[in-house]
Wavefront OBJ file of the C-alpha trace (Angstrom):
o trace
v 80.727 46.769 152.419
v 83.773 44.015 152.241
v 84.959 43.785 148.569
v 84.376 40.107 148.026
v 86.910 37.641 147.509
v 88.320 36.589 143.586
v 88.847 32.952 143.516
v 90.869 31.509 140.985
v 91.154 28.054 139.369
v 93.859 25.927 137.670
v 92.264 26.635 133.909
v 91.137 23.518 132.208
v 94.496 22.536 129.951
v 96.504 22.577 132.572
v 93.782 20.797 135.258
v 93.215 18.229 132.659
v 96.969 17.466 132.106
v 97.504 16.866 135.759
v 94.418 14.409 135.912
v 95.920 13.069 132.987
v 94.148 12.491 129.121
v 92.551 9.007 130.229
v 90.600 10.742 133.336
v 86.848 12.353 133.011
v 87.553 15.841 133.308
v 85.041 18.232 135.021
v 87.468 21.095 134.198
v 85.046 22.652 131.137
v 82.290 23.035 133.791
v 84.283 24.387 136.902
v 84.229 28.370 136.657
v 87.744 29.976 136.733
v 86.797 32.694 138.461
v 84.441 34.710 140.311
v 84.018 38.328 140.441
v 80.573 39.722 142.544
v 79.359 36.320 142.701
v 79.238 36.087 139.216
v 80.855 32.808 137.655
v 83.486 33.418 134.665
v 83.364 29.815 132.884
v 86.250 27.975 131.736
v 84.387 28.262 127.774
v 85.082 31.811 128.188
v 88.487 31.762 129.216
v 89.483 29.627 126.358
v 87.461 30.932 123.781
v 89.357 34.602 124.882
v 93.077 32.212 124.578
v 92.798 30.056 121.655
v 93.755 32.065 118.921
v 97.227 33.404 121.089
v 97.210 29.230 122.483
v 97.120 28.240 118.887
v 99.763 30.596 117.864
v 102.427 28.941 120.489
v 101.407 25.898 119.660
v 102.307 26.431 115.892
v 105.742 27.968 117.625
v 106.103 24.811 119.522
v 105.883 22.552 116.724
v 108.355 24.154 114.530
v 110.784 24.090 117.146
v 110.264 20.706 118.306
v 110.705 19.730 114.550
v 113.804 22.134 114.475
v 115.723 20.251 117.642
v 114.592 16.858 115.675
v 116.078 17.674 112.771
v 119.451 18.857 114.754
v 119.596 16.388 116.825
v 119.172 13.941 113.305
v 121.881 16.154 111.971
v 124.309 15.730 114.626
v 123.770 12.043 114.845
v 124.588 11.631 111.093
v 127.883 13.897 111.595
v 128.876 11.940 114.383
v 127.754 8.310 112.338
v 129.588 9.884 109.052
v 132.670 11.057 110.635
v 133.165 7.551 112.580
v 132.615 6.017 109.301
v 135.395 7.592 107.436
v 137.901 7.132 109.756
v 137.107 2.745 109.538
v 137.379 3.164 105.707
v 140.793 5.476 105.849
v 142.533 3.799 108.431
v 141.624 0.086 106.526
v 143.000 1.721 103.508
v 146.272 2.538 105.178
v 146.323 -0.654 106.822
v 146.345 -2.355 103.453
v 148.616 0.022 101.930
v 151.116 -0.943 104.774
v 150.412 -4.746 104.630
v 151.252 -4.337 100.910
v 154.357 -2.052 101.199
v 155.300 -3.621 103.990
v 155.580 -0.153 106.122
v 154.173 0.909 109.247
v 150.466 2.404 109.174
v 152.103 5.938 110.702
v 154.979 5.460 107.961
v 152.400 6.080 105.357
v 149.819 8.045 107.058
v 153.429 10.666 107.298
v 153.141 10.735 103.371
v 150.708 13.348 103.784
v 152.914 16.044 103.796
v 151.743 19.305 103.903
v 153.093 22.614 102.144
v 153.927 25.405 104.670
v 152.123 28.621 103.175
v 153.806 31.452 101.612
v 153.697 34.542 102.647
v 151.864 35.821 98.825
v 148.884 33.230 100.307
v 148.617 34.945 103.424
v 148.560 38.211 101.771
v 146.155 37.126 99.703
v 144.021 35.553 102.080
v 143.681 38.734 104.279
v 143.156 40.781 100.951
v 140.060 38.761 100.552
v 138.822 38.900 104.910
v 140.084 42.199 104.904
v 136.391 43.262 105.603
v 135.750 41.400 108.643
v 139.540 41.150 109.765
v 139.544 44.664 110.802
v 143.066 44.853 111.650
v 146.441 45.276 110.345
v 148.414 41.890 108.464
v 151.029 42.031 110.903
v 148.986 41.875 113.703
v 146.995 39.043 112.283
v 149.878 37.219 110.220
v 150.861 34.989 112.590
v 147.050 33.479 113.336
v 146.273 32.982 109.382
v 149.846 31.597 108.855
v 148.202 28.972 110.912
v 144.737 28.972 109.677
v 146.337 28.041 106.272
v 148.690 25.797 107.449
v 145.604 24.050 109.196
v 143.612 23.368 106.057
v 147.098 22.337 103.669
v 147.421 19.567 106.682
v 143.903 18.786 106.275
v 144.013 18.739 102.011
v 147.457 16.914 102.165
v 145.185 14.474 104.325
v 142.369 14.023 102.110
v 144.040 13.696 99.054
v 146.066 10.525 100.767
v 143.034 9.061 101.776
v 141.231 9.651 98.362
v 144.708 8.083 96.687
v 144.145 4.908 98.884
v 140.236 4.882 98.501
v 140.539 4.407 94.980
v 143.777 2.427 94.864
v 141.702 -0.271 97.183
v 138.509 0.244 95.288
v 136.544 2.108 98.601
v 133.280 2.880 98.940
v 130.924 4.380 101.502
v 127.620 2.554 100.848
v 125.675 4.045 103.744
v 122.768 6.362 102.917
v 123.739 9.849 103.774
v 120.978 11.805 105.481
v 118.367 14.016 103.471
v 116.046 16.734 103.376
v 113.509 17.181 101.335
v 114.218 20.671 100.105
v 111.985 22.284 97.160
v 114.259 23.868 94.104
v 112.212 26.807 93.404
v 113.991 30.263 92.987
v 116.348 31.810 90.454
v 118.498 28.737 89.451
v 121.951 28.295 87.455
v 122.495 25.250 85.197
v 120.593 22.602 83.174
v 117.387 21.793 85.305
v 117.980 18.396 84.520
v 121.182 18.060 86.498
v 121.492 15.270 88.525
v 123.080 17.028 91.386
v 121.116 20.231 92.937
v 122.498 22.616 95.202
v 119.919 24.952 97.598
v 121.434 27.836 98.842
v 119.526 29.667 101.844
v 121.453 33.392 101.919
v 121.232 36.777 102.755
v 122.905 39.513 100.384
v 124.161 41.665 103.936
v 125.783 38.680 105.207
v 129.531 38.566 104.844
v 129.724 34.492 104.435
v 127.437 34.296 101.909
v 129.597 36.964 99.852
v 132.661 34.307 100.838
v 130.583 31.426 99.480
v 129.566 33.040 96.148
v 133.475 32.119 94.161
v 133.094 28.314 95.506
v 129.663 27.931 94.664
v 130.280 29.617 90.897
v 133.226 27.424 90.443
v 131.052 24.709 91.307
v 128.677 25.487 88.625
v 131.560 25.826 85.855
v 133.287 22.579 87.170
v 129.831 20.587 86.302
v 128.064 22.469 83.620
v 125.764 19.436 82.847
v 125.657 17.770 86.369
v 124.905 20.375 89.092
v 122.540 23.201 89.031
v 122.392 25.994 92.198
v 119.174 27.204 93.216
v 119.342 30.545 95.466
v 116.150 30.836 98.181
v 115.963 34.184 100.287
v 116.731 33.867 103.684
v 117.377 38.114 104.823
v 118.254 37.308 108.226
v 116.336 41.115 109.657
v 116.939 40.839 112.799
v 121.271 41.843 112.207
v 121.404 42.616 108.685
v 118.838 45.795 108.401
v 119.335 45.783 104.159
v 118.596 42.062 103.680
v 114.879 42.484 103.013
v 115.364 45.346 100.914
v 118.006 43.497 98.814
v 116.119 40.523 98.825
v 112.849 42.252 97.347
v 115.212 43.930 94.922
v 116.462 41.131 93.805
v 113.240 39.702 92.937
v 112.091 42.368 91.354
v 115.556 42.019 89.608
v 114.607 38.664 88.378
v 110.920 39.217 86.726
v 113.048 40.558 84.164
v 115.698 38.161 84.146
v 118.583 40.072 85.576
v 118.778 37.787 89.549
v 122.287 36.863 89.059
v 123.859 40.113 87.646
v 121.999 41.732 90.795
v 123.433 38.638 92.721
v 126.397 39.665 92.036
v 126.565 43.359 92.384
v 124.371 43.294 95.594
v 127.399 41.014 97.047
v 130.297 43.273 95.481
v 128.500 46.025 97.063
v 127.537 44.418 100.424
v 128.647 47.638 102.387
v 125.876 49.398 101.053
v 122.615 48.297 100.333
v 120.904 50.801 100.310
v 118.041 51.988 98.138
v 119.684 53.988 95.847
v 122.627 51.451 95.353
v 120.231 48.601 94.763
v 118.038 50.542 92.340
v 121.437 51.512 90.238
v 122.763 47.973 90.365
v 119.602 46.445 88.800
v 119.183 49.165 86.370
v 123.326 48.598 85.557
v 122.527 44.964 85.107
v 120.146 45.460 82.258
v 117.408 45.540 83.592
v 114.211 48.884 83.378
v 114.111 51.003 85.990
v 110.639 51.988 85.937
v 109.477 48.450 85.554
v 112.155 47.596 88.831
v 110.165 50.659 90.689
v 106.355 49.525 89.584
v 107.917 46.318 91.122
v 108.950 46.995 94.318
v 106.379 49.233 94.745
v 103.918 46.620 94.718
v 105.162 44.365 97.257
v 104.117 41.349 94.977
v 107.745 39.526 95.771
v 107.194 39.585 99.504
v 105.209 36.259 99.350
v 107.923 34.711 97.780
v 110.606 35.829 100.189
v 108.465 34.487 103.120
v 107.231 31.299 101.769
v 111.546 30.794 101.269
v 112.031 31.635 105.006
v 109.080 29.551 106.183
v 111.197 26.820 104.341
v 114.197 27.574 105.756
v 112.762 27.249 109.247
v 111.342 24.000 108.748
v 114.265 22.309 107.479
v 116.365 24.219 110.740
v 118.265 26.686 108.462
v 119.575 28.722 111.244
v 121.987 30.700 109.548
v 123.729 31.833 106.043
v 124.363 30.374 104.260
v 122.547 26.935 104.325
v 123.288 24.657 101.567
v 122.036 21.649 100.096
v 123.372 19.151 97.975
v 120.674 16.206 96.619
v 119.314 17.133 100.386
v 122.801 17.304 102.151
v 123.051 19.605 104.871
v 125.900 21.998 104.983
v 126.296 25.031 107.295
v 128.262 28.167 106.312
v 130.394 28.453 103.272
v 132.309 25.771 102.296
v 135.806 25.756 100.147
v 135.392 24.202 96.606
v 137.459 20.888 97.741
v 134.264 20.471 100.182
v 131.843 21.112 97.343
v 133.693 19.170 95.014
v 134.237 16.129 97.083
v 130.524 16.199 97.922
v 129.373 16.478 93.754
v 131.708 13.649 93.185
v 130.341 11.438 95.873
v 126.452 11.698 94.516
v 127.702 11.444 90.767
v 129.127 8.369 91.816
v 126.394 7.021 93.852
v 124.390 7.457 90.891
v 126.208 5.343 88.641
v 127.039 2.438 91.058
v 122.817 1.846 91.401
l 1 2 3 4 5 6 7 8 9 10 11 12 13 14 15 16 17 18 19 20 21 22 23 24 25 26 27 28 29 30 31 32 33 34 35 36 37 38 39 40 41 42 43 44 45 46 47 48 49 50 51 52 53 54 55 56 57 58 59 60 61 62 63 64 65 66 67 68 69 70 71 72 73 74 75 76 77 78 79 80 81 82 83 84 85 86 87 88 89 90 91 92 93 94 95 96 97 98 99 100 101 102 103 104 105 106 107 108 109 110 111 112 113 114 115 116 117 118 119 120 121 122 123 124 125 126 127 128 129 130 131 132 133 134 135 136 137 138 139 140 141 142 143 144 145 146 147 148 149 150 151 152 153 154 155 156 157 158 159 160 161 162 163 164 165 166 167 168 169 170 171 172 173 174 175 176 177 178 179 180 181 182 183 184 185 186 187 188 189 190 191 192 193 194 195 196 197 198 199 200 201 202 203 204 205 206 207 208 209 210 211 212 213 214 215 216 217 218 219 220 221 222 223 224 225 226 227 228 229 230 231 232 233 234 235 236 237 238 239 240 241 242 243 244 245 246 247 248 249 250 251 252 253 254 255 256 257 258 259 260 261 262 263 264 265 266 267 268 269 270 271 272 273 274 275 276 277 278 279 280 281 282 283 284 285 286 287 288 289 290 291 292 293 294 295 296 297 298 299 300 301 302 303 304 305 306 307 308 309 310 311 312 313 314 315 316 317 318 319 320 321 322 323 324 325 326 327 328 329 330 331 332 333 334 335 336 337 338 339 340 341 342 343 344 345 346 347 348 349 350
């Protein structure tokens, strides 16, 4: 006996899309295929799909919402860093009008301090760890690096200078996020200015962001607060959901920043054991830590943070926020600083 033929169908979705959503579509009635002359209905074919179809198209939102928020993001660089450069080069115009100098006359007064070789030491002293190479072989690139950013603070403190000479301000809205402050937080939660920090205790830039972001804190004990929000980042730093769960557990008994700080001091290994001791050497019970961890009660916590992180397009560690400011990476305290000052003083010009 011939085997009989299969014949299949476009399925329904993707029938009705190309008759378009205004058409009558005939699609839900039209088998998809046959097998021994029996019919298999579209009804069945989607009712088998639509939990995995539902699934990608949860996927597909975030995503979309992802590129939208990037492609926001980039627009607002591109708006903010056109904006600064009208405001700074008016500034120097006026300065030159008034001095009567050339605009490049004073824009040379920004003259910047060639770096020693004690701040290249020092600088590869604290990169060591992800250098991996000898100074001399890397001297002459940081000797650059540094030279680079005295250039660029030289710069900024010129422009600041003029800014405030000429009475400058930036009026324009920046652009926000709506980011929630819940997690193990530093300073008075009445501060007007509140930094969001999405990290991971295995990666290496969050351990570079931790001095700035501490200085921060000290530089505006009353005005900023920093709120940390776990972002382990599994999928290249194996010990970042073990870390973060410890420090959770770390924190029901008050101890998340003395683990914060030992679990970055000791980012080389995070292991069990070396997690366990650093809580318990921070204060904090060890049987209590164990009971906790044991439980898995902090999970929920850790992905409700990295459910956040993907809606707001945190792609990597760290991901700050300041009032809803977006920053990627870490950022040197001049950066954080500038950033403070700039919402303190939009909130005393309203």
């Amino acid at each position: 006996m011939r085997p009989r033929r299969r014949r299949y169908l476009l399925p329904p979705i993707a029938l009705c899309a190309l008759l378009g959503a205004n058409s009558t579509c005939a699609a839900d009635a039209a088998p998809v295929a046959e097998v021994d002359g029996v019919a298999i209905p579209a009804a069945e074919l989607e009712a088998t799909i639509e939990p995995k179809r539902l699934e990608l198209e949860r996927a597909f939102q975030v995503e979309l919402a992802a590129m939208r928020i990037r492609y926001q993001r980039a627009q607002a660089a591109l708006a903010e860093t056109a904006l600064d450069k009208l405001v700074d080069d008016r500034v120097i115009a006026l300065e030159a009008r008034a001095t009567r100098r050339t605009p490049e006359a004073i824009a040379a007064e920004a003259q910047a301090t060639p770096p020693t070789e004690a701040q290249a030491r020092a600088f590869y002293e604290r990169e060591q760890a992800s250098i991996n190479a000898p100074f001399e072989a890397v001297a002459p690139a940081i000797y650059n690096l540094l030279a680079r950013q005295s250039a660029e603070a030289a710069n900024q403190a010129l422009h600041a200078r003029l800014r405030a000479k000429y009475r400058a301000r930036v009026l324009a809205e920046p652009l926000r996020a709506a980011v929630a402050a819940r997690g193990p937080s530093l300073g008075p939660a009445s501060a007007p200015v509140t930094v969001v920090e999405f990290g991971d205790f295995e990666c290496p830039f969050c351990a570079r962001a931790r001095a700035p972001l501490a200085e921060l804190v000290a530089a505006f004990p009353n005005d900023v607060r920093l709120v940390f929000r776990q972002l382990p980042l599994t999928e290249i730093h194996p010990h970042a959901q073990q870390a973060a769960e410890a420090a959770l557990c770390a924190d029901e008994q008050g101890r998340f920043w003395e683990a914060y700080n030992a679990f970055y001091a000791a980012q080389d290994r995070l292991d069990p054991l070396t997690l366990r001791a650093a809580v318990v050497a921070a204060g904090a019970d060890g049987r209590s830590y164990d009971e906790c961890l044991a439980s898995g009660r902090v999970r929920p916590r850790i992905e409700a943070d990295v459910a956040a992180a993907r809606e707001l397009a945190v792609d990597g560690t760290p991901g700050l926020f300041i009032n809803g400011r977006f920053l990627s990476g870490a950022q040197p305290i001049e950066r954080l600083t500038a950033l403070v000052g700039d919402e303190l003083a939009r909130r005393t010009s309203r």
